[in-house]
Each structure stands twice: as structure tokens, then as C-alpha cells.
C-alpha positions as CSV (number, residue, x, y, z in Angstrom):
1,X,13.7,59.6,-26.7
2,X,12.2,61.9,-23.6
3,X,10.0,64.3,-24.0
4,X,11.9,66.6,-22.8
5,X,14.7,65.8,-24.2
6,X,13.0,66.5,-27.7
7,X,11.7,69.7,-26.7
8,X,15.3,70.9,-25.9
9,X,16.8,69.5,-28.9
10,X,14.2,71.9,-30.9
11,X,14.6,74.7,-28.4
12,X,18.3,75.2,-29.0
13,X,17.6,74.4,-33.1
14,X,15.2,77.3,-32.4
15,X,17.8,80.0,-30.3
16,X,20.6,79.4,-32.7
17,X,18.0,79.4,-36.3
18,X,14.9,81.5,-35.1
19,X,13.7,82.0,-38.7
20,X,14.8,78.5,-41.1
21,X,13.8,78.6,-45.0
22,X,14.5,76.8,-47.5
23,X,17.3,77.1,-49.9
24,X,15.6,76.8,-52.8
25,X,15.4,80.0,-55.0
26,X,11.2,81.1,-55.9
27,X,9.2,84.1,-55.6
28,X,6.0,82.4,-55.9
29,X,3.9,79.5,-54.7
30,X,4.3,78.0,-58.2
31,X,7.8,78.6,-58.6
32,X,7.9,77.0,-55.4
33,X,6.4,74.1,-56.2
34,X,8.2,73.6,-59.8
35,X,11.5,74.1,-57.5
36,X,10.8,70.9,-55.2
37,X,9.6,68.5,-57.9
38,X,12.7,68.6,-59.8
39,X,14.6,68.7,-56.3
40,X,14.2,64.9,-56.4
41,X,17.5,63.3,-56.3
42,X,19.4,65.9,-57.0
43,X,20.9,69.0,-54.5
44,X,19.3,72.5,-54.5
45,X,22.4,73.8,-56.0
46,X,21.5,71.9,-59.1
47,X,17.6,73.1,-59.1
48,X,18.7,76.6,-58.6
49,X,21.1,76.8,-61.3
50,X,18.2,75.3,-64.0
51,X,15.4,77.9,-62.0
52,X,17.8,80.9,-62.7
53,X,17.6,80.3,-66.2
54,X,14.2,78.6,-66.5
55,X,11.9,81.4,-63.9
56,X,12.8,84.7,-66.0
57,X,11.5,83.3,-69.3
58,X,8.4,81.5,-67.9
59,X,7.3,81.5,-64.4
60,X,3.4,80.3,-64.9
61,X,1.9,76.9,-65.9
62,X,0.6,78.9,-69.1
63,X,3.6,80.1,-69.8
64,X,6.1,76.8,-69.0
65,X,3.1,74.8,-70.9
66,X,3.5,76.7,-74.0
67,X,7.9,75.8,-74.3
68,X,6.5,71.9,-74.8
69,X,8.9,69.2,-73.5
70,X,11.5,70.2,-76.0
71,X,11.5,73.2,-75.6
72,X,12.3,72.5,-71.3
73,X,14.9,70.7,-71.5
74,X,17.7,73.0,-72.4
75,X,16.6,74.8,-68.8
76,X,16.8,72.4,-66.5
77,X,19.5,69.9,-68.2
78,X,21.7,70.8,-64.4
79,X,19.1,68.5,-62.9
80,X,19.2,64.8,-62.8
81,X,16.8,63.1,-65.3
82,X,15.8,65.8,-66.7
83,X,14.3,63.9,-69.4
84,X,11.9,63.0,-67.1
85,X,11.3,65.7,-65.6
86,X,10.1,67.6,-68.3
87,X,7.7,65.3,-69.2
88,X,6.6,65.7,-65.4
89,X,6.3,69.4,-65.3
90,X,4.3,70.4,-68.9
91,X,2.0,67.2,-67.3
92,X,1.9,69.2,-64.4
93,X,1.5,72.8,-65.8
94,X,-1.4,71.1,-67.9
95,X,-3.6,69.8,-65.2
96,X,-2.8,73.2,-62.9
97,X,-4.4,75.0,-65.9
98,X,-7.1,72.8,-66.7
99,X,-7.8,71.8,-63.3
100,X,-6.8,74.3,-61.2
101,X,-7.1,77.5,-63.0
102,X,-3.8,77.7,-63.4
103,X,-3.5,77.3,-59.2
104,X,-1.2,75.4,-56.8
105,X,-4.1,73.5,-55.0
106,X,-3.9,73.3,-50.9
107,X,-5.5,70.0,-50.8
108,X,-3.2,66.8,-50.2
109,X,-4.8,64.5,-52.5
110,X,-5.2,67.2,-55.4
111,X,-1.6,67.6,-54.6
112,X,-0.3,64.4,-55.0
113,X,-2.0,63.9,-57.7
114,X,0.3,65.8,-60.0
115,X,2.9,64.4,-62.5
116,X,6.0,64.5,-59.9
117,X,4.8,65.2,-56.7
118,X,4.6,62.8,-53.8
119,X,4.0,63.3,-50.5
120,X,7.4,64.8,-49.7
121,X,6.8,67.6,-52.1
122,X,3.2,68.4,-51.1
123,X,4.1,68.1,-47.5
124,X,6.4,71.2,-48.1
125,X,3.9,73.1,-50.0
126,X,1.4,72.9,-47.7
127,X,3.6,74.1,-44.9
128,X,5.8,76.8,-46.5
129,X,2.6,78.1,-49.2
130,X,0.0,77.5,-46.9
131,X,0.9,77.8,-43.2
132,X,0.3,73.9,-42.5
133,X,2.3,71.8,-39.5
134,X,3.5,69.1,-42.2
135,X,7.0,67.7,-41.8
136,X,8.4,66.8,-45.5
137,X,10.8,64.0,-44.5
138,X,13.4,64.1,-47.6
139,X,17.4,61.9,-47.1
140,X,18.8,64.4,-44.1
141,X,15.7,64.2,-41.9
142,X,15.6,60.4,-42.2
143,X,18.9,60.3,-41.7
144,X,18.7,62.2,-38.7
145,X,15.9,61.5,-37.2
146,X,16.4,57.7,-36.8
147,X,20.5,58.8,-36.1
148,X,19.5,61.1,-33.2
149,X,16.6,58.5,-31.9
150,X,14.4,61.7,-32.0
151,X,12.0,59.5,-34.3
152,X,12.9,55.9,-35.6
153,X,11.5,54.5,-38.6
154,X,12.5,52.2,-41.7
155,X,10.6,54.5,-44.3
156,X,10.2,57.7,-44.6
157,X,6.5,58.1,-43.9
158,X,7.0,55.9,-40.8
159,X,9.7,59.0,-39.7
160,X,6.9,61.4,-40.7
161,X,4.1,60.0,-38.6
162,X,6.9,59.7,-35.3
163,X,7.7,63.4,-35.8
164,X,4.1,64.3,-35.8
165,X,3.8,62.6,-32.7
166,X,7.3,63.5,-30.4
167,X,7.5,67.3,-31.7
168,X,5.6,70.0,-30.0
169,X,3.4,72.1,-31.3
170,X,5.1,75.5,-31.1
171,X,8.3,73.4,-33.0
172,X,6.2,71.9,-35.7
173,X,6.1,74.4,-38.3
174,X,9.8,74.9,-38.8
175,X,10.8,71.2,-38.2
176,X,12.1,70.2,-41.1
177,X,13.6,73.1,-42.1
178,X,15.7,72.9,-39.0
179,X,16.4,69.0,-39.1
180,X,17.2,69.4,-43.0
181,X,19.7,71.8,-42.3
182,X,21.0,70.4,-39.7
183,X,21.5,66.8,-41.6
184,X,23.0,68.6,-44.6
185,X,25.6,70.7,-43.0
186,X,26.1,69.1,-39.3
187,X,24.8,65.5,-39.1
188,X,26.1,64.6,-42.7
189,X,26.1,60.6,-44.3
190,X,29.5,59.6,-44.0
191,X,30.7,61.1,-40.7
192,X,28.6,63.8,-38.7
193,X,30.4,66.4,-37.5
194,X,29.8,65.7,-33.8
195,X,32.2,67.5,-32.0
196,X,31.3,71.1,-33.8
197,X,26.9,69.7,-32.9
198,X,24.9,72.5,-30.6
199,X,22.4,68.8,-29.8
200,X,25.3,66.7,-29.5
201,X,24.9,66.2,-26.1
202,X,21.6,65.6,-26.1
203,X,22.1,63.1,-29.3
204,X,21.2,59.6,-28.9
205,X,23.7,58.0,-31.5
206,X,26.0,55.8,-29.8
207,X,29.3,56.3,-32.6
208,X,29.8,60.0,-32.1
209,X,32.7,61.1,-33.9
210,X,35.8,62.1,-32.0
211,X,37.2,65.7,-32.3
212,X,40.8,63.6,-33.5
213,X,38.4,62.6,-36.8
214,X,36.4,65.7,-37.0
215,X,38.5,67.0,-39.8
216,X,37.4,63.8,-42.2
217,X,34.1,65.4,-41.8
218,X,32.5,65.8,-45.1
219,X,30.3,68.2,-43.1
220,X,33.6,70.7,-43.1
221,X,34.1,69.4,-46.9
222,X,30.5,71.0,-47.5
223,X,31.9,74.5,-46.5
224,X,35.3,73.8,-47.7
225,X,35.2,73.0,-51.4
226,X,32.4,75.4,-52.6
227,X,29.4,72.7,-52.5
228,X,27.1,74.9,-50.0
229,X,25.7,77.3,-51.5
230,X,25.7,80.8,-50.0
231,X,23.5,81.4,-47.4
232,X,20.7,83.5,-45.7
233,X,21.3,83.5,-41.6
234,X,18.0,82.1,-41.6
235,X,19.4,79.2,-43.6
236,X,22.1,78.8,-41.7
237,X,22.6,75.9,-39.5
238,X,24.1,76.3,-35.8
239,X,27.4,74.6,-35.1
240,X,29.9,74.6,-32.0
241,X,33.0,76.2,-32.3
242,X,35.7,73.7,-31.5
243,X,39.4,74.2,-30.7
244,X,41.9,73.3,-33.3
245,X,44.9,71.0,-32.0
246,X,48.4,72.3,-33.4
247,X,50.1,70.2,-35.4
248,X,53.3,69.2,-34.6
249,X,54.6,71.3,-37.0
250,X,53.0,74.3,-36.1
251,X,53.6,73.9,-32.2
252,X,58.0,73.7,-32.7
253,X,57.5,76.6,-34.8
254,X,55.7,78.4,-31.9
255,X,57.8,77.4,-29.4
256,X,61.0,78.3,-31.1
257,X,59.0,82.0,-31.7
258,X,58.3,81.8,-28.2
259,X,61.9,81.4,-27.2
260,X,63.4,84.0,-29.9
261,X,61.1,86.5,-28.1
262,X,62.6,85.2,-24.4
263,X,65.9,86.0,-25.7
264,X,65.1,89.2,-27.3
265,X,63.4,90.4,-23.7
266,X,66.4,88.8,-21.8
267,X,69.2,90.3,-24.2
268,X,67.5,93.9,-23.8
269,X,67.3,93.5,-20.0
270,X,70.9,93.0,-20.0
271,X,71.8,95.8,-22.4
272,X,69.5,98.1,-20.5
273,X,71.4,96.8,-17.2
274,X,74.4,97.8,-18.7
275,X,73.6,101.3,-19.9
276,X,72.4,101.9,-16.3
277,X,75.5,101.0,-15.0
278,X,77.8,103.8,-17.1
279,X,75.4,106.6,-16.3
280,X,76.1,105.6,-12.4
């Protein structure tokens, strides 16, 4: 893709999004960082339904370390393998404390170090904790990126490393909050919602769908059926607003409205015709 084509891509992402965040639900680095491990393979809806019970009765590696395994589980059962999981985070809550001082690191390596982090997850921590241009590629900026043509790759780190590259500088930092956004509620798996796309011109992906199949969108289904969670404007994607086609249905019933009210204007012409006449 041209240079310039990316930089507009990310300048209207920009205009229409100015301040993109996560939708994960924390109030500290930590939380943040217990928030994206269990966010593998599973939706944020899910995390933040387990956080809301998990964060107000232990929000520190001490205190998270001192519930055990067992004693986990119970909290973040709405997230997938959360057997698992738990093991990963009273792992992870016991090397913070005895490594860290209790600390989310801002090196990489220290990062992925951790029970349950990988590079996805420390990539977002070092950008959203600690100011860093990283660009955590998760499912929707793959998808995406290699959709779009704004950076092709068959793994996920390959995407990373042709982001770094194509995005400017002044785009960098909100990237992927932009790109994941825009995959989860606009460019979605089964069939992107092309027609209602703010980049769809400037889109590379040679099966756009037509506005006749935009309503088999699972993009609209992700607004329709309750599965997007509410939102922040900031974490609210940009979309075009498209015309609606009638349905047949709805276009005779028009029509026949439109003609009642013809013959309602006509009949009181005539009627006012006619009371003009007897006064003369």
C-alpha cells in the first residue's frame, strides 16, 4: 500500500476517534495487566464480567496471591480456561512479588517472562502503562491489516514488524487501538461491513461487500443483539451512515399514504371551491 494512502487511512481513524482506549475495565497498571492475560481467547465482555467481581476483593499481586488457585476460580469462571488461567495468574502474582516488588516491570523480556504473557500482552502494557509506540497485533488487527493490504503477513509478529514499518510516527501510539476497533465492530470475520466503512475507499480488499448484503453483516449483529458492550466515544469506532432501501412492503404502504393525503388536499380544494361559490 502507498504511503500515503496509509497515512490517510490513519488520519480519518484519527478525526473520527481522536482519543481510542481499550475496553477493558482497570484502574491500575496491574489491573491492567491481569485484564489482558486472561483476555486470551476470549472477548472483553467476558474479562470484564470476572474483573468486576475479582478487582474489589483483591487488586494486588499480594493480595490475588493470598486467594491460591482455588480460591480464583470462582472469579473468573466467565473466562475461557479458566483453569488455566489461574494457575497463570497466582504464578504471575508470585514472581511480581518476588521479583518485582510487587511491580509490573517495563522491560520486554521481564515481561514476557510471566506465567501468561506473550508478546501481544506486553506489547499493550508497554504502550498503554508506559507511553511506548508498540502495536499489540491480537485476531482483528491481523485480520485487518492483511484484509486492507495496510500490512500483509502470515503470523502475527510478521503483521507487527510491517506496522512498525508503514505507520507514521505521530499514528503509532494509538494504532492498535484504532485497527482493533475498527476489526471488531466495522471490518468483522464473516462479512465486513463495507458499505457503512469511513476507509472503505481507500481499502485494498478486492470482495467488498455490497450495500444489498450489508444487512448480513455480523458487524450490525454486534450492535444489534447486545454483544458490544457499552461504550466510551473514545472507544467508539467511526462508521458511515448509509441509506436504508424500503422494502417493498414499506414503499406500497407509503405510496398509498402518499395518495390518501393527495385526495385529502384535492377533496378540500374542491369543498373550499364550493364554499367560495355560495358566498358569491
Amino acid at each position: 500500500m502507498h504511503p500515503s494512502r496509509v497515512r490517510a487511512i490513519f488520519r480519518r481513524l484519527q478525526a473520527a476517534n481522536p482519543r481510542p482506549t481499550t475496553e477493558l475495565e482497570y484502574s491500575t497498571p496491574f489491573e491492567l495487566l491481569v485484564a489482558v492475560a486472561l483476555s486470551a481467547h476470549t472477548t472483553d465482555k467476558s474479562v470484564n464480567a470476572a474483573t468486576r467481581q475479582l478487582f474489589p476483593v483483591a487488586n494486588t499481586p499480594q493480595k490475588i496471591l493470598a486467594l491460591g488457585v482455588e480460591g480464583v476460580k470462582p472469579y473468573i469462571k466467565p473466562v475461557g480456561l479458566y483453569n488455566t488461567k489461574s494457575k497463570n495468574l497466582i504464578e504471575l502474582c508470585r514472581r511480581l512479588v518476588e521479583e518485582h516488588g510487587g511491580d509490573v516491570p517495563r522491560d520486554r523480556a521481564a515481561l514476557e517472562s510471566l506465567p501468561g504473557v506473550g508478546r501481544k500482552t506486553a506489547n499493550v502494557i508497554l504502550n498503554m502503562v508506559f507511553g511506548e509506540t508498540t502495536i499489540a497485533v491480537d485476531t482483528h488487527i491481523f485480520r485487518v491489516a492483511n484484509r486492507t493490504g495496510l500490512a500483509e503477513g502470515s503470523t502475527p509478529r510478521a503483521v507487527e514488524d510491517q506496522l512498525n514499518e508503514v505507520v507514521p510516527a505521530e499514528y503509532k501510539k494509538d494504532a492498535h487501538h484504532w485497527l482493533i476497533l475498527h476489526g471488531r465492530y466495522v471490518c468483522t470475520a464473516r462479512l465486513p461491513a463495507c458499505p457503512r466503512c469511513i476507509i472503505s475507499d481507500l481499502c485494498e480488499y478486492p470482495n467488498k461487500t455490497a450495500p444489498r448484503d450489508l444487512s448480513k453483516s455480523d458487524a450490525l449483529a454486534a450492535g444489534a443483539d447486545g454483544s458490544a458492550p457499552a461504550r466510551s466515544a473514545a472507544a467508539r469506532p467511526a462508521v458511515a451512515r448509509v441509506a436504508r432501501p424500503k422494502s417493498g412492503a414499506t414503499a406500497a404502504k407509503t405510496r398509498a399514504s402518499s395518495g390518501r393525503a393527495s385526495s385529502t388536499r384535492s377533496s378540500r380544494g374542491a369543498l373550499t371551491s364550493t364554499s367560495r361559490s355560495r358566498r358569491s
